[in-house]
C-alpha positions in Angstrom: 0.0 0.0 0.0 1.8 2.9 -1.0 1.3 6.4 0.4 1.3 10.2 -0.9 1.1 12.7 1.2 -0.3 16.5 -0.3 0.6 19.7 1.2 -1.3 23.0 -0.3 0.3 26.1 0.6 -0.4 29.1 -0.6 2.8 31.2 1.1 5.2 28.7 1.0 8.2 30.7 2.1 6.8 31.2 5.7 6.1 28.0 6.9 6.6 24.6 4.6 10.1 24.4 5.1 9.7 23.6 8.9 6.6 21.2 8.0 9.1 19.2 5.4 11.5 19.4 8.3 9.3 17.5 10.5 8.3 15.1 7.7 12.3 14.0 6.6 12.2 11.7 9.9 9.6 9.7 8.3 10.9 9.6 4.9 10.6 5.7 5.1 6.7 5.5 4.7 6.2 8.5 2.3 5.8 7.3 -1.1 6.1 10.8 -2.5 4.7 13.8 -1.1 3.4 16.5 -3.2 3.4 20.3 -3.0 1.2 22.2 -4.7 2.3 26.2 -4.6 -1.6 27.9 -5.0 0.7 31.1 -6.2 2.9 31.6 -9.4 5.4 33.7 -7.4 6.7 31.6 -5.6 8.6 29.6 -9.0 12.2 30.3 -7.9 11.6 29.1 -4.2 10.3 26.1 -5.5 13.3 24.6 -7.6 15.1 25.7 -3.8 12.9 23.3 -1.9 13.4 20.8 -4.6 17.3 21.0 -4.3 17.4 21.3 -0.8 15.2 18.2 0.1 14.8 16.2 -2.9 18.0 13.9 -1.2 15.7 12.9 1.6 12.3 13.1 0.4 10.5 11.7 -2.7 8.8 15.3 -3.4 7.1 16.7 -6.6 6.7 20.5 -6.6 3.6 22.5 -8.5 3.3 25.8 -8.8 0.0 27.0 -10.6 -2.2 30.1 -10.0 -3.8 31.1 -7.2 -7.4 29.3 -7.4 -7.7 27.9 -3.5 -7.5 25.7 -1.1 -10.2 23.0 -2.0 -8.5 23.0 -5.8 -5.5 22.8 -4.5 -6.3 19.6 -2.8 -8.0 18.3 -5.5 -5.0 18.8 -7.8 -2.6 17.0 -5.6 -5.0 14.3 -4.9 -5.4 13.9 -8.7 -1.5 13.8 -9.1 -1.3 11.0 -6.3 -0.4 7.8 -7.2 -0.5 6.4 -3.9 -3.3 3.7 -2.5 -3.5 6.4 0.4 -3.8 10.2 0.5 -2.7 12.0 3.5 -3.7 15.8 3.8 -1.9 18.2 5.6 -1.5 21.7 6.2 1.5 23.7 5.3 2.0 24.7 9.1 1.5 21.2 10.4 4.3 20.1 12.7 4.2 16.4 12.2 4.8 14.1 15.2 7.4 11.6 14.3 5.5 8.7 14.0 2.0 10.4 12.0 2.9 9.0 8.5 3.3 5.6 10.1 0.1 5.9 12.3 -2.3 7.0 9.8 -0.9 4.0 7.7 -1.8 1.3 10.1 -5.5 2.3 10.3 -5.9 1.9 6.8 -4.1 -1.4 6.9 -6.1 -2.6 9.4 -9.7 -0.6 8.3 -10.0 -0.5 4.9 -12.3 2.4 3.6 -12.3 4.7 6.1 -11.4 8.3 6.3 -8.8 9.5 9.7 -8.6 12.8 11.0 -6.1 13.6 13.3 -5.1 16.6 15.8 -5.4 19.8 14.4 -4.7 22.0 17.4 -1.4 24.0 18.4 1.5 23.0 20.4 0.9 24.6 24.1 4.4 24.0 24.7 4.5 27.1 22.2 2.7 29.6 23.0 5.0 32.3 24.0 3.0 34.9 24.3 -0.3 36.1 25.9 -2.8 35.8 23.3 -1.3 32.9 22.1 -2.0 31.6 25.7 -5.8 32.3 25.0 -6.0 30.3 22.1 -4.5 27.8 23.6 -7.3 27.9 26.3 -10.0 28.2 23.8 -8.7 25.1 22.1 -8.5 23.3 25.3 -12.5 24.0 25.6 -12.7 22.5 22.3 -11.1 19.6 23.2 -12.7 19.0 26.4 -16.4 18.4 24.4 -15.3 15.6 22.0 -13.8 12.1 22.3 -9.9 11.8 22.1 -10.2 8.7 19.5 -13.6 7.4 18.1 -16.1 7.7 15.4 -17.0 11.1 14.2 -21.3 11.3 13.9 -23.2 14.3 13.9 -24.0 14.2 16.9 -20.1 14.7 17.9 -19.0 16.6 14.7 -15.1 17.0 14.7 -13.2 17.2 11.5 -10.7 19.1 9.8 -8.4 18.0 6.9 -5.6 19.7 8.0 -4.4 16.3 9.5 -6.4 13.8 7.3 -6.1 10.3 5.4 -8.4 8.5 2.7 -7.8 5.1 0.5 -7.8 7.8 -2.8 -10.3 5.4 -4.5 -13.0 6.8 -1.3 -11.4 10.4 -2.2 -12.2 10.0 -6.1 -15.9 8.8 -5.1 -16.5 11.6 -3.1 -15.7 13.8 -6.0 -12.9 15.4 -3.9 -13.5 18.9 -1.9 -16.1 21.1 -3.2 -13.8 23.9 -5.1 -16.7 26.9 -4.9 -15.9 27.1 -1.3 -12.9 29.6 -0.5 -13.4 27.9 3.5 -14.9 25.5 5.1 -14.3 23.1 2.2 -13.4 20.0 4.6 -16.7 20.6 6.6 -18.8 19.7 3.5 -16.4 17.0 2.4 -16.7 15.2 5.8 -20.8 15.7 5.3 -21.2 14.3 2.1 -19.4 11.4 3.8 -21.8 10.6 6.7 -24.3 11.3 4.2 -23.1 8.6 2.6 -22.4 6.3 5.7 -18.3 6.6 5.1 -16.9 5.7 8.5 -15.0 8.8 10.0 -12.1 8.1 12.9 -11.0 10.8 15.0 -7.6 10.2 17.1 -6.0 12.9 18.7 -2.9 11.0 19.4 -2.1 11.6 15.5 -0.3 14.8 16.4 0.9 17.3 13.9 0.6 20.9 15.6 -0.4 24.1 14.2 2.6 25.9 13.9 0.6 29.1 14.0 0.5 32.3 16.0 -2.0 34.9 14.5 -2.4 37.9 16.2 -5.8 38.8 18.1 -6.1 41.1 14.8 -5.3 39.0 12.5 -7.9 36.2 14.5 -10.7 38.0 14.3 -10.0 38.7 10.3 -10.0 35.0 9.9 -13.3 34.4 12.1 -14.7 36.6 9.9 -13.9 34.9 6.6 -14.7 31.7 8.4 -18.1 32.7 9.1 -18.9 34.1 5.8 -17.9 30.9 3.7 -20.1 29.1 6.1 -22.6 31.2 5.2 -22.1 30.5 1.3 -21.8 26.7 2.2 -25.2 26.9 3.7 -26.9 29.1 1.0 -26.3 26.2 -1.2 -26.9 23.0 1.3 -29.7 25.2 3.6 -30.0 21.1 4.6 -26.9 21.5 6.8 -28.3 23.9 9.2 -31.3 21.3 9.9 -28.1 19.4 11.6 -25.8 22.4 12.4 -27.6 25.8 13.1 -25.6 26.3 15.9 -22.0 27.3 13.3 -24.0 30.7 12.5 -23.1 32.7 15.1 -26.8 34.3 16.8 -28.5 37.3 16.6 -27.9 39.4 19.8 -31.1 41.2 21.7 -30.7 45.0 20.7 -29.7 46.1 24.0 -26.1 44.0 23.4 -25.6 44.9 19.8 -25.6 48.6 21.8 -23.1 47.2 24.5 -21.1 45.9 22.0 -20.8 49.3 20.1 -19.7 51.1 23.1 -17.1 48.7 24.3 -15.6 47.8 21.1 -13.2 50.3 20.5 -11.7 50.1 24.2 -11.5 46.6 24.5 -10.2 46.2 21.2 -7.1 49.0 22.4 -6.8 47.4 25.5 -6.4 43.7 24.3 -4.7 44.1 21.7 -1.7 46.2 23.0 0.9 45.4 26.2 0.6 48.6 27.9 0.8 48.0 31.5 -2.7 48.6 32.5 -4.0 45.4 30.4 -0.8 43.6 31.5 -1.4 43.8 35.3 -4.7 42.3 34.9 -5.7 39.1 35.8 -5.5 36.5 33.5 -8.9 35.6 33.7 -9.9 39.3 33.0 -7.4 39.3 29.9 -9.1 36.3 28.4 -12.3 37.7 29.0 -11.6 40.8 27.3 -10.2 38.4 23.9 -13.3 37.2 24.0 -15.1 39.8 24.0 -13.0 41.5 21.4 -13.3 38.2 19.8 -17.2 38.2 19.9 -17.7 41.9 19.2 -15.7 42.1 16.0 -16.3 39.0 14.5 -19.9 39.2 13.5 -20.2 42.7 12.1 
């Protein structure tokens, strides 16, 4: 059974060469591994990456305009010509033995999709808002199951960290390319729609090896929330099962509240002048949130 693994990355320069760092330890059980640059600037530092670790891993580079995530995939998947397809982020800080690990369950349970840890390393987080996050994830955590079956009742998935026979991948008709997010949430739908078993194992760690800014956060909730909102104007079935990923309507009285504190909470949160940083840290998280929660749904 051989194995490819497909990397998208859009900025390749900022975080891929520690991701193919992590990866050269488990050359071994990589087949090939496939890099598709979603941006045709990046031509030169591709022929670098391919002269710098085509000695220890079997890697394929291709550059090609910027057209997204889900496309991406699909264009590395098509390339594949491994039995197995394992997905992963250009950030993703691979465990030693993930390669191996996501190759045994398919030896062992043939058809099946895995999805792995997705979360960052709290080992890493230097710093106070990467602290936070690091809370906020633990919250996630603590409301599903370290290793079972993904239902809807316990929905968990992300394709950041994610294996498939590419035969299941091919049937599935590969990640829906109209969506510029969220593309993996509909992909693992149409899955249990079709009664594809769906393994989640946080013990297959690669980490997020990234640190956004509350700023930058915030920017990304926003474009998070408005490609579930496209993904939803075309399946409007999804919200039968998941109307709690739209983010409620608040009573008028806090959509005032939240006019009046935005701008001071925003200043204060995201700045280390000493009168936020003498705080405790419960009433610095607080104040993320809030930030968080204000500024996201405008």
């Amino acid at each position: 059974m051989k194995t490819s693994v497909v990397i998208p990355s859009y900025n390749p320069a900022l975080k891929l060469p520690e991701t193919l760092e992590k990866l050269i330890p488990q050359a071994s059980f990589i087949d090939e591994l496939i890099i598709i640059i979603d941006n045709n600037n990046y031509n030169e530092f591709a022929k670098s990456l391919l002269e710098k670790y085509s000695s220890t891993l079997k890697i394929r580079i291709f550059p090609q305009p910027n057209s997204g995530r889900g496309k991406s995939r699909n264009r590395g998947a098509e390339l594949a010509g491994g039995d197995i397809i394992i997905f992963l982020d250009d950030d993703m800080l691979a465990e030693k033995n993930l390669i191996e690990r996501h190759m045994e369950y398919h030896h062992k349970n043939p058809g099946i999709i895995v999805s792995g840890n997705g979360y960052r390393n709290p080992e890493s987080a230097n710093y106070d808002f990467g602290k936070f996050l690091i809370n906020m994830e633990n919250g996630w955590k603590n409301k599903v199951k370290g290793i079972g079956e993904i239902t809807f009742e316990n929905f968990n998935f992300t394709a950041c960290n994610m294996s498939l026979p590419k035969s299941l991948f091919q049937q599935l008709g590969g990640f829906d390319a109209r969506f510029s997010d969220g593309e993996d949430f509909d992909f693992a739908i149409r899955a249990l729609n079709k009664n594809i078993k769906i393994v989640y194992d946080n013990t297959l760690i690669a980490w997020h090896n990234d640190w956004p800014t509350l700023r930058n956060f915030i920017s990304r909730q926003k474009e998070y929330t408005q490609a579930k909102n496209e993904i939803f104007k075309i399946y409007p079935e999804y919200l039968e099962r998941f109307s709690n990923r739209l983010p409620a309507t608040p009573p008028f009285y806090k959509k005032i509240a939240g006019k009046l504190l935005k701008v001071p909470i925003t200043w204060f949160s995201s700045t280390h002048n000493s009168i936020f940083a003498v705080l405790p840290r419960k009433a610095r998280f607080l104040f993320y949130q809030l930030t968080i929660a204000v500024n996201s749904n405008d």
